[in-house]
Backbone as a chain_set.jsonl record, in Angstrom:
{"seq": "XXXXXXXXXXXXXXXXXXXXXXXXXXXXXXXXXXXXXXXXXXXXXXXXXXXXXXXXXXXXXXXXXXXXXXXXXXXXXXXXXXXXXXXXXXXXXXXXXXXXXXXXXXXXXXXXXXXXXXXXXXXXX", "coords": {"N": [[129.757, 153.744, 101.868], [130.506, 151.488, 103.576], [130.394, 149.691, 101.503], [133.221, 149.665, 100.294], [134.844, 149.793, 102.254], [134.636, 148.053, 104.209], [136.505, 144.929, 104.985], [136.007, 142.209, 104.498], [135.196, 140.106, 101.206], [132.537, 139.376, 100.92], [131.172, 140.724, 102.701], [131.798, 143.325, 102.102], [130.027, 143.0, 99.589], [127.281, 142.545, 100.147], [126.908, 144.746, 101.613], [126.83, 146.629, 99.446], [125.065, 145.494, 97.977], [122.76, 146.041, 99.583], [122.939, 148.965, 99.273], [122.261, 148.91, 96.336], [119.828, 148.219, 96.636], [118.532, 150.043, 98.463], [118.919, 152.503, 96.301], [117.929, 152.231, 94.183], [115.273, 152.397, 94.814], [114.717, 154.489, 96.361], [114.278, 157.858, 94.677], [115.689, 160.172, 95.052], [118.011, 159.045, 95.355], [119.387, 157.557, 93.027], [121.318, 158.715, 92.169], [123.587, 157.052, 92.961], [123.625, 155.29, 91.73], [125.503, 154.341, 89.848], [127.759, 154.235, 91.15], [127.77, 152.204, 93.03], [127.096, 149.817, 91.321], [129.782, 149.543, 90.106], [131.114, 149.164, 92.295], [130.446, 146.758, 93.189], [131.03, 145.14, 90.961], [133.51, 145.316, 90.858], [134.049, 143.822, 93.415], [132.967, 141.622, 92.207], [135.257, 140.682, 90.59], [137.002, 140.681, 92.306], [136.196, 138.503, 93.486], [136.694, 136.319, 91.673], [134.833, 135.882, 89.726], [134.159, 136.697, 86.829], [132.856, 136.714, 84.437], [130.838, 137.405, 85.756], [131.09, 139.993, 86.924], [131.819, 140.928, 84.52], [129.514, 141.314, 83.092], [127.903, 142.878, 84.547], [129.216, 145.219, 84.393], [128.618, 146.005, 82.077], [126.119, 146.428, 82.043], [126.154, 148.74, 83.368], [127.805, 150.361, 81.818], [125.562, 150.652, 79.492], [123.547, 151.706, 80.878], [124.954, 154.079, 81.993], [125.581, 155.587, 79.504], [122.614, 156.137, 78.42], [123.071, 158.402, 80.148], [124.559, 159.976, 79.101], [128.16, 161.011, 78.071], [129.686, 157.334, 79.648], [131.814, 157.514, 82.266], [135.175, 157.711, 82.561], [136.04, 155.686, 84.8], [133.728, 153.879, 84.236], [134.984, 152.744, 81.454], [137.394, 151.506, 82.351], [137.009, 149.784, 84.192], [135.133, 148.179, 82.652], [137.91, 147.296, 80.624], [139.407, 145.923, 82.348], [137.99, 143.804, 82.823], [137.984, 142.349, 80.423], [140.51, 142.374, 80.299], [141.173, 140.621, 81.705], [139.495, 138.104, 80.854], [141.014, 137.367, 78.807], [140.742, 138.713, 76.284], [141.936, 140.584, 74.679], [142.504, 142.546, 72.574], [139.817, 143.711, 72.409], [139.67, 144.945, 75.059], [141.462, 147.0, 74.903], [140.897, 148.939, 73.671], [138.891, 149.651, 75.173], [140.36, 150.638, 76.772], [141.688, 152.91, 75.765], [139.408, 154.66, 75.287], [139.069, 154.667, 78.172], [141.286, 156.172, 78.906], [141.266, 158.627, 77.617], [139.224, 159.648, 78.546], [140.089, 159.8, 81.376], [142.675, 161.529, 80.95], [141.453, 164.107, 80.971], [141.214, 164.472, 83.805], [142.961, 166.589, 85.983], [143.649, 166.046, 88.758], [143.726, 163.112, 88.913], [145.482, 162.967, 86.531], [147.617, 164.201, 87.771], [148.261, 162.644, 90.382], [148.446, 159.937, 90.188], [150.664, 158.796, 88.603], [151.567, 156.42, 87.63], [149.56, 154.168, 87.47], [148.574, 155.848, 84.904], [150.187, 155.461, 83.078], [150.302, 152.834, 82.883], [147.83, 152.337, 81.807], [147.83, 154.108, 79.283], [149.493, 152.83, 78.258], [148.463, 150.454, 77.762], [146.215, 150.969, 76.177], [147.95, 151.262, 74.178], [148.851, 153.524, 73.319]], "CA": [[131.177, 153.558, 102.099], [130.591, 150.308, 104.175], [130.714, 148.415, 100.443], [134.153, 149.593, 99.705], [135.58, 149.852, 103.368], [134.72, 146.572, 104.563], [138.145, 143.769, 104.454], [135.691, 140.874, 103.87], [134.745, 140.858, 99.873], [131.602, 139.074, 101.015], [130.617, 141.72, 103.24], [131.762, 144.289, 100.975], [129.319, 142.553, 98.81], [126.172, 142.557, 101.206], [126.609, 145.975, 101.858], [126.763, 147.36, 98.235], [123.517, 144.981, 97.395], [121.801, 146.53, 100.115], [122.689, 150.111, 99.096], [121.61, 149.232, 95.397], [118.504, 148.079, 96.925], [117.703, 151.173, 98.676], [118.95, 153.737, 95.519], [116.594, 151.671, 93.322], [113.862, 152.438, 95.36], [114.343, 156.084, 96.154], [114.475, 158.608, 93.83], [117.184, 160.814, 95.212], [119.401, 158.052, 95.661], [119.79, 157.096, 91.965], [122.658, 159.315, 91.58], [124.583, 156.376, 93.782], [123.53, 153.863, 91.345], [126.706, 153.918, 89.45], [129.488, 153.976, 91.97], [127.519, 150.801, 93.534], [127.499, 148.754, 89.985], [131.138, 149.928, 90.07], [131.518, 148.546, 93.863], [129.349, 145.36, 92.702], [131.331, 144.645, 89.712], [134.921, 145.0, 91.379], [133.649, 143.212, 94.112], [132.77, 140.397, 91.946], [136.332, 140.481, 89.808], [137.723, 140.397, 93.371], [135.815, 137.424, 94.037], [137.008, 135.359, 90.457], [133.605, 135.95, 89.32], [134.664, 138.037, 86.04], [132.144, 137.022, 83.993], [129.589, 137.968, 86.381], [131.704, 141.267, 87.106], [132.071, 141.609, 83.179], [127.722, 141.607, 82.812], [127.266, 143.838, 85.285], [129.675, 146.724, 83.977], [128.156, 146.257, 79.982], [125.169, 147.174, 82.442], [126.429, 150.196, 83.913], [127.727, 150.807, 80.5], [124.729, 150.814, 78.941], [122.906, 153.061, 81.581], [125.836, 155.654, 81.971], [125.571, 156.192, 77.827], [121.946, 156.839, 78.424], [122.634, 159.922, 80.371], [125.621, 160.958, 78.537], [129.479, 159.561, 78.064], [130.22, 157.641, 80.627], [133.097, 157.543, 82.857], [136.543, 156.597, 82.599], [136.192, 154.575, 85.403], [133.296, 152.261, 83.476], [135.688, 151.922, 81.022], [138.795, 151.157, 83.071], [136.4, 148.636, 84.552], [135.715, 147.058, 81.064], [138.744, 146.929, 80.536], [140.024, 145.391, 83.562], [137.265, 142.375, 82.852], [138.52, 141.956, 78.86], [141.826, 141.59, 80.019], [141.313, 139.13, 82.649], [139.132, 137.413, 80.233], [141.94, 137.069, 77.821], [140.407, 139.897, 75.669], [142.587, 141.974, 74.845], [141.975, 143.701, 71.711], [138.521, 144.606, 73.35], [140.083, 145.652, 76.164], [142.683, 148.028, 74.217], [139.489, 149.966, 73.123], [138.439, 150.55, 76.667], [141.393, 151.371, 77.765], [141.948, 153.894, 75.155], [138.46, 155.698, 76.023], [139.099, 155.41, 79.381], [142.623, 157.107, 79.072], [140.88, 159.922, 77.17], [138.646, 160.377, 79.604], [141.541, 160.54, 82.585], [143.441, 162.756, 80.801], [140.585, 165.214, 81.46], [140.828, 164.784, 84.929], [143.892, 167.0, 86.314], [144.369, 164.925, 90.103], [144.414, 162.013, 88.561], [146.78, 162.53, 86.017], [148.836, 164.91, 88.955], [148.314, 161.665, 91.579], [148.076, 158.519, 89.936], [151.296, 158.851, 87.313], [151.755, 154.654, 87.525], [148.263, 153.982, 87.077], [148.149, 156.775, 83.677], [151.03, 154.788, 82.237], [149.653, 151.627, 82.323], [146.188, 152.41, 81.128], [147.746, 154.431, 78.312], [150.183, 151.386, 77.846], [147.223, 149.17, 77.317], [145.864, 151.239, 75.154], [148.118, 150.794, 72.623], [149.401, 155.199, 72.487]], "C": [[131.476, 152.175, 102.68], [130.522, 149.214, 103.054], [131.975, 148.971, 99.656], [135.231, 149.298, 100.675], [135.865, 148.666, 104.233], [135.892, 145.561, 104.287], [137.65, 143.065, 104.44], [134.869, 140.881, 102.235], [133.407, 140.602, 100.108], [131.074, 140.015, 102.056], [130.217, 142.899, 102.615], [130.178, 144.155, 99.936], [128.207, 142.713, 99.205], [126.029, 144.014, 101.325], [126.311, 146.773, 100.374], [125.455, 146.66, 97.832], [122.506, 145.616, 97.974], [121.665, 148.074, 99.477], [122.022, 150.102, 97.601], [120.33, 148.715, 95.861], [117.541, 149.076, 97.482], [117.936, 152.275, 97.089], [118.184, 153.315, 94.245], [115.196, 152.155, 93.201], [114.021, 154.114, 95.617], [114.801, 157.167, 95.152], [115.651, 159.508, 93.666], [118.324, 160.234, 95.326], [120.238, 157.737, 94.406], [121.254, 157.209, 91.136], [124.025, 158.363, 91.688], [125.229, 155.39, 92.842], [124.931, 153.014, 90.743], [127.974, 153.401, 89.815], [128.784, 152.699, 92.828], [127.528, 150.211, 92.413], [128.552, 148.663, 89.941], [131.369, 148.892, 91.08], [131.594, 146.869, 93.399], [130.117, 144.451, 91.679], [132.61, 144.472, 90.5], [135.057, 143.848, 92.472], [133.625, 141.415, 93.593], [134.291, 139.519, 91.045], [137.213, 139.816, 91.04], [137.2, 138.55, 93.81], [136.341, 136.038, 92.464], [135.918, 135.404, 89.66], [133.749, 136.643, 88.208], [133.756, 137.586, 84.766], [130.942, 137.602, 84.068], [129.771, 139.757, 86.161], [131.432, 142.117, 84.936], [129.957, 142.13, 82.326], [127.811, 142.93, 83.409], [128.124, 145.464, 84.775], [128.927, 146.38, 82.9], [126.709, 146.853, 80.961], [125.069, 148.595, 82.565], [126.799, 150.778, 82.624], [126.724, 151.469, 79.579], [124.061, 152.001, 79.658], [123.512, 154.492, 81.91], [125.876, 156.399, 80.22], [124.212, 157.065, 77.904], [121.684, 158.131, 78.767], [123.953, 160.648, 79.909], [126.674, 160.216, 77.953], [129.642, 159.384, 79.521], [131.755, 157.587, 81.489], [133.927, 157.468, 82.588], [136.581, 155.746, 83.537], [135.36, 153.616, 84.925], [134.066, 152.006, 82.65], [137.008, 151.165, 81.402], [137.96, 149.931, 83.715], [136.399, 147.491, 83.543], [136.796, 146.21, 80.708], [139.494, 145.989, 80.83], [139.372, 143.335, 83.282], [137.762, 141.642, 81.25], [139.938, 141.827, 79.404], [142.162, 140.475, 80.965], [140.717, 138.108, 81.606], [139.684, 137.251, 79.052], [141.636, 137.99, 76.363], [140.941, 141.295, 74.755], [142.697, 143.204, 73.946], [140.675, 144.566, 72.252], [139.158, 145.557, 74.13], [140.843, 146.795, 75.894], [141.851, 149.212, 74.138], [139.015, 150.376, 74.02], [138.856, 150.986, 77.26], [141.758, 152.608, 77.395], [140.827, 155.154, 75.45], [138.433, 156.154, 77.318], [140.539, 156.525, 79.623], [141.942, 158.309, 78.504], [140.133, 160.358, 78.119], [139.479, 161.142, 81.297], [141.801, 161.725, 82.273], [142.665, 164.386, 80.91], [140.942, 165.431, 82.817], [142.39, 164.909, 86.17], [144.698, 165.977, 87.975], [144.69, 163.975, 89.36], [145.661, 161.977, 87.703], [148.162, 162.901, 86.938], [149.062, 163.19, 89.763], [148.459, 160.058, 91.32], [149.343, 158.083, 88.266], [151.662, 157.308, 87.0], [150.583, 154.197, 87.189], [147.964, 154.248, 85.651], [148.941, 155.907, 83.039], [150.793, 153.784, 81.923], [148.475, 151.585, 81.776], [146.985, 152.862, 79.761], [148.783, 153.276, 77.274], [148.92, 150.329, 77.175], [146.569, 149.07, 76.422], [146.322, 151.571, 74.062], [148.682, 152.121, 72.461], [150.584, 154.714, 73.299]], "O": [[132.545, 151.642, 102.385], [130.566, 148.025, 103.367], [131.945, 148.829, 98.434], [136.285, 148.752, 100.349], [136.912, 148.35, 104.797], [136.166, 145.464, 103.09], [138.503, 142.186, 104.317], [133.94, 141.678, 102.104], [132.7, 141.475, 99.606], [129.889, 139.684, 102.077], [129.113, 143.428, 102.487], [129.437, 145.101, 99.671], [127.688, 143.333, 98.277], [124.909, 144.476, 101.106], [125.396, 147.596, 100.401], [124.671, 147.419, 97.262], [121.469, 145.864, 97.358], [120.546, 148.488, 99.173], [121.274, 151.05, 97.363], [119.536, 148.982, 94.96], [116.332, 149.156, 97.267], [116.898, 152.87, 96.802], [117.889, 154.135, 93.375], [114.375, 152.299, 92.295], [113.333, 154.882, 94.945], [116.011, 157.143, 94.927], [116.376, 159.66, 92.683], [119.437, 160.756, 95.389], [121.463, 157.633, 94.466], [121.909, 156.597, 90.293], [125.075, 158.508, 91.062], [126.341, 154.864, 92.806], [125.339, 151.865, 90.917], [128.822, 152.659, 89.319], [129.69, 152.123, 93.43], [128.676, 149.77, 92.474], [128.838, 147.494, 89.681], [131.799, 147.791, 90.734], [132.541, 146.087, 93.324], [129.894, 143.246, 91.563], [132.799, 143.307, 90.848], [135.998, 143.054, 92.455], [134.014, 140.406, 94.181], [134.435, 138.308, 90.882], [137.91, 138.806, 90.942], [137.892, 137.678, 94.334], [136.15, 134.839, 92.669], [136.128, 134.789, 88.614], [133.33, 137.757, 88.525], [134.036, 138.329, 83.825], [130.2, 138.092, 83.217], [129.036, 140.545, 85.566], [131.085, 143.188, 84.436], [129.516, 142.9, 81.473], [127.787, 143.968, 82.747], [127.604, 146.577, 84.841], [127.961, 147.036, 83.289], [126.217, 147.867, 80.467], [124.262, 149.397, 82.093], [126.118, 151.737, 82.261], [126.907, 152.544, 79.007], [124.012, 153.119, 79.145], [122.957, 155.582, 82.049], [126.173, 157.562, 79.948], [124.228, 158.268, 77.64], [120.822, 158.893, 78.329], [124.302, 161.753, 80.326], [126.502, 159.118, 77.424], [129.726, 160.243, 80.399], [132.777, 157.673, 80.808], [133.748, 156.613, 81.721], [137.26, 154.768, 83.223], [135.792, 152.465, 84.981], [134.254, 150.79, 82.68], [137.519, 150.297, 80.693], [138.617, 148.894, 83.618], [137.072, 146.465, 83.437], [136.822, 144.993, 80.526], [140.146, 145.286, 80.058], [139.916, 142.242, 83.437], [137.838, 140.42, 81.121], [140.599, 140.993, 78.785], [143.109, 139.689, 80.984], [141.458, 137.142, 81.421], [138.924, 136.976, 78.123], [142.408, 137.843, 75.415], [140.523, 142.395, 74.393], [142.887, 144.38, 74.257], [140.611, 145.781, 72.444], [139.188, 146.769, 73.913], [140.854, 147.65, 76.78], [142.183, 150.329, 74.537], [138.587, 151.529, 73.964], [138.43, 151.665, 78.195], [142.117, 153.442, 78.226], [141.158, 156.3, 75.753], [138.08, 157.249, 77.754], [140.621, 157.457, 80.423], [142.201, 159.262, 79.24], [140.345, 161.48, 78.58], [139.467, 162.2, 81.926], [141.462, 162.757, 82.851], [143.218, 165.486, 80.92], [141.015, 166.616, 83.142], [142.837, 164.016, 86.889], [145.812, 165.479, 88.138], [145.872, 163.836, 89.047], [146.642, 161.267, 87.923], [149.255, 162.336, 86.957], [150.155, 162.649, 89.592], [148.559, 159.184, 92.181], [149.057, 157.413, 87.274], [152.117, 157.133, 85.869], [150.757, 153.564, 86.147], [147.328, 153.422, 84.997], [148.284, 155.373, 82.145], [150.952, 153.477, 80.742], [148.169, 150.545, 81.193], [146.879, 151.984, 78.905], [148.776, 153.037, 76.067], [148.842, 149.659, 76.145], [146.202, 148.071, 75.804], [145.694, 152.03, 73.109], [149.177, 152.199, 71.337], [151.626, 155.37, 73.324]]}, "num_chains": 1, "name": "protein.A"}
């Protein structure tokens, strides 16, 4: 929590490296790995860094496919880095998977009705 809670991004940052450094290393931890790449990646968008930010999700990308589909939040991440990076057809496409995936997930669409509109805005329905 100390790499999302933190108000310096460079702290933020320090702390989420350390935690992927321990959930690397232990076995039970691995489960973390994602919502720190997540941390790691926003972290780095926050910092102007958005091509760095935009590697590191196609990472998480890649490793959340291996164990299934993943998220709507990796693709709302995607997304987020294709349309900063002027992208935007890409980005339409991630936005559209990640809206399908939302719309699965009843709070959010109950709690977050400004958020749903612009994702599904983005994506083009």
């Amino acid at each position: 929590m100390l790499g999302i809670a933190e108000s310096k991004p460079d702290k933020r940052m320090e702390w989420n490296l350390k935690a992927l450094a321990y959930a690397e290393e232990k076995p039970k931890a691995k489960r973390w790995l994602g919502s720190l790449f997540n941390n790691i990646g926003w972290a780095q968008v926050e910092a102007g860094n958005l091509e760095e930010a935009f590697a590191i999700q196609q990472k998480l990308l890649a490793e959340t496919k291996a164990d299934g589909e993943p998220s709507g939040y990796v693709y709302e991440e995607l997304a987020e880095c294709l349309l900063q990076l002027d992208r935007n057809e890409e980005a339409r496409h991630f936005f559209s998977r990640c809206y399908d995936r939302f719309t699965e997930d009843t709070w959010l669409m109950s709690n977050e009705p400004e958020r749903m509109a612009r994702i599904k805005d983005l994506a083009g329905r």
